[in-house]
C-alpha positions as CSV (number, residue, x, y, z in Angstrom):
1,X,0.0,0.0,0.0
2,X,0.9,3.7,-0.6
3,X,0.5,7.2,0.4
4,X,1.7,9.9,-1.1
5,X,3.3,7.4,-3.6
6,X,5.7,6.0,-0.4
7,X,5.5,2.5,0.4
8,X,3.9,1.8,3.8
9,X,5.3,-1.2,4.4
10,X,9.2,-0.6,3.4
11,X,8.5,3.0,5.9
12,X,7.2,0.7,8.8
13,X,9.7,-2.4,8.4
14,X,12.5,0.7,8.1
15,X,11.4,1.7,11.5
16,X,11.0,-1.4,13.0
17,X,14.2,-1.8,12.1
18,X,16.5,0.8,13.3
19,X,14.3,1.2,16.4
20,X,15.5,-2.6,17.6
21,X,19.1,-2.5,16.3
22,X,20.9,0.6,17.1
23,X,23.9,0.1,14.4
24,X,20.8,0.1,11.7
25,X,20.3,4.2,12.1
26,X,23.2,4.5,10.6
27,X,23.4,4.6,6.5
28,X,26.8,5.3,4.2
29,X,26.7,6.2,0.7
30,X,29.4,5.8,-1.6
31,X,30.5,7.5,-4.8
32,X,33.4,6.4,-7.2
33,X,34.0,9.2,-9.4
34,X,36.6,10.1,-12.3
35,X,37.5,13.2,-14.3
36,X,37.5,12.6,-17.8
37,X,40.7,14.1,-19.5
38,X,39.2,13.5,-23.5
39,X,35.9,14.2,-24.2
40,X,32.8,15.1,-22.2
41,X,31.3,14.8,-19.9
42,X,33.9,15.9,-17.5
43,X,32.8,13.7,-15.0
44,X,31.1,10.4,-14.1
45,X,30.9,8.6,-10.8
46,X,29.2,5.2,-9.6
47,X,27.3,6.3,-6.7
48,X,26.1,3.3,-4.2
49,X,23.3,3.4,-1.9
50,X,23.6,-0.2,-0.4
51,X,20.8,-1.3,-2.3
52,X,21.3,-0.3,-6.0
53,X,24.1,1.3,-8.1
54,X,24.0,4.4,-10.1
55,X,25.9,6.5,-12.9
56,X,25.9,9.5,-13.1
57,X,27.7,12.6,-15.2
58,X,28.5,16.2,-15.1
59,X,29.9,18.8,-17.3
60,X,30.3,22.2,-17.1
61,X,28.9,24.8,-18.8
62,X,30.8,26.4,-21.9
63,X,31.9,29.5,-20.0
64,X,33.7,27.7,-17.1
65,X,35.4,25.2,-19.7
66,X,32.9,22.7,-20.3
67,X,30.6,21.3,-23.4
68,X,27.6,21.6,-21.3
69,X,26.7,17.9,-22.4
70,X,25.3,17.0,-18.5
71,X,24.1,19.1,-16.2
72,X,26.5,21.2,-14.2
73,X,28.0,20.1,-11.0
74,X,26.2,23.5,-9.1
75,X,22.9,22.1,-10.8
76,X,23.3,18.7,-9.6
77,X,23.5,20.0,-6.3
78,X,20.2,21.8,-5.7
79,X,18.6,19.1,-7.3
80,X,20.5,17.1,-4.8
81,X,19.0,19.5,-2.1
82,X,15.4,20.0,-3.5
83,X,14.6,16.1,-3.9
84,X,16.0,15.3,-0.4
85,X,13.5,18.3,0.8
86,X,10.9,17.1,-1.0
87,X,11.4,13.5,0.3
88,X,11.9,14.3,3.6
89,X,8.4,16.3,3.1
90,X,6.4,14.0,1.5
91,X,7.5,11.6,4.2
92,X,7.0,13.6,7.4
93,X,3.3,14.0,5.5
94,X,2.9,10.6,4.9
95,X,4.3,9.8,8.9
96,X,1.4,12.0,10.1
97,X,-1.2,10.7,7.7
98,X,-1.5,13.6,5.8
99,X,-2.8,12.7,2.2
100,X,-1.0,15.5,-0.6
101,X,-2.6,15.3,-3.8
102,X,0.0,18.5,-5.4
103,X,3.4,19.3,-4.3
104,X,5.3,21.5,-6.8
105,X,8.6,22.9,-5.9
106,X,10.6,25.8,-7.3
107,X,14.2,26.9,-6.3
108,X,17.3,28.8,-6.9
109,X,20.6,29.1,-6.3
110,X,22.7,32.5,-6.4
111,X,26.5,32.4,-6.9
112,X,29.4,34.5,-7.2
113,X,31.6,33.2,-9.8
114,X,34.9,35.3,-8.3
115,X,36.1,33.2,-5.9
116,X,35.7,30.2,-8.3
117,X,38.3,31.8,-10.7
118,X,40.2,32.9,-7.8
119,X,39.5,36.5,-8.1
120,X,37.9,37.0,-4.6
121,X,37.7,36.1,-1.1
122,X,33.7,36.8,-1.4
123,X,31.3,34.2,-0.5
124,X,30.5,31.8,-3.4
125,X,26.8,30.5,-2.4
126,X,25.3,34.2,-1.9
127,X,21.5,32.2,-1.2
128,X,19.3,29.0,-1.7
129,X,15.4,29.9,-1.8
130,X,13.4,26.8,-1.9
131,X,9.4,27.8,-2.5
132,X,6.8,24.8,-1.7
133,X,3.0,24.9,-2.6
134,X,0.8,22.0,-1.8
135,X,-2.7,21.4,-1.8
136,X,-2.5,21.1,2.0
137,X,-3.7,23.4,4.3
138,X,-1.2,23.5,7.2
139,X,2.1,23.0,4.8
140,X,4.0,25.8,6.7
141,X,4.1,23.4,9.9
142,X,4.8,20.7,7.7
143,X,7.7,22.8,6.2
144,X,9.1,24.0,9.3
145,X,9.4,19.9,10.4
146,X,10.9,18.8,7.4
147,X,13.4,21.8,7.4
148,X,14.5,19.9,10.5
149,X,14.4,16.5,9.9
150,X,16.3,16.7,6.1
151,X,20.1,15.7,6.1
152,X,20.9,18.3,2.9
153,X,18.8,21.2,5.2
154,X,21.0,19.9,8.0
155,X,23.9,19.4,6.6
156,X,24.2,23.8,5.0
157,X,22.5,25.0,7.9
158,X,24.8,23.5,10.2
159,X,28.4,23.7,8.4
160,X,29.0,19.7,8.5
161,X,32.4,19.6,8.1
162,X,34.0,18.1,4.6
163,X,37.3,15.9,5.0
164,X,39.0,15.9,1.7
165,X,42.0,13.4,1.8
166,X,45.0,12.7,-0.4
167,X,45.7,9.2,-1.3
């Protein structure tokens, strides 16, 4: 059975789950990437969840050296963002029993191409506007939970730090 196109009984085994076996909270995912010297796209990585495997590609656009033949790494990012919102949305609806029949989600993100082309110390991100409408009545309180219980929303908001490592 579903709601809100989420599978009911994949969300309540899920629970079950990592309520009984503390290690089962915890969820890597892993991504195998490699820049393409010839050709484009620039870049293509494996990405795996632990239950399926992925590919995926990125290119830049023509100004910053790329074909533009995949979407841009920037643009894979708030996509990145926006779909784990909307997930974590649609599920803390579906968690409360709340039936959406329209969820439609616009965003943007505005940069500052300086420091990219090492030309400034000025922030890169300047902002990230996300705009939800539902058919739902009470969507701002359903907003304001998912806002805190998303790991992308999480993860900006509260500076998770990045470890890059040489090999």
């Amino acid at each position: 059975m579903r709601l809100n196109n989420v599978r009911l009984d994949a969300l309540s085994k899920t629970i079950q789950r990592i309520k009984a076996d503390p290690q089962a909270r915890r969820k890597s995912t892993f991504l195998n990437a490699r820049w393409s010297f010839l050709g484009s796209p620039q870049f293509k990585a494996t990405i795996d969840n632990g239950e399926n495997k992925f590919e995926l590609e990125a290119d830049e656009a023509i100004e910053k050296g790329g074909e533009g033949k995949a979407p841009d790494p920037l643009s894979i990012f708030l996509f990145g963002v926006v779909s784990s919102f909307a997930s974590t949305l649609v599920l803390t609806a579906t968690l409360q029993g709340v039936v959406l029949n329209r969820l439609e989600i616009h965003a943007r993100i505005q940069t500052n191409e300086l420091k990219t082309f090492g030309l400034s110390d000025e922030p890169i991100v300047e902002s990230l506007e996300i705009k939800v409408s539902s058919d739902f009545d009470q969507l701002k309180e359903l907003v304001e939970v998912a806002k805190k219980r998303c790991a992308t929303i999480f993860s900006i908001t509260n500076g998770v730090s990045v470890e890059v490592k040489v090999e």
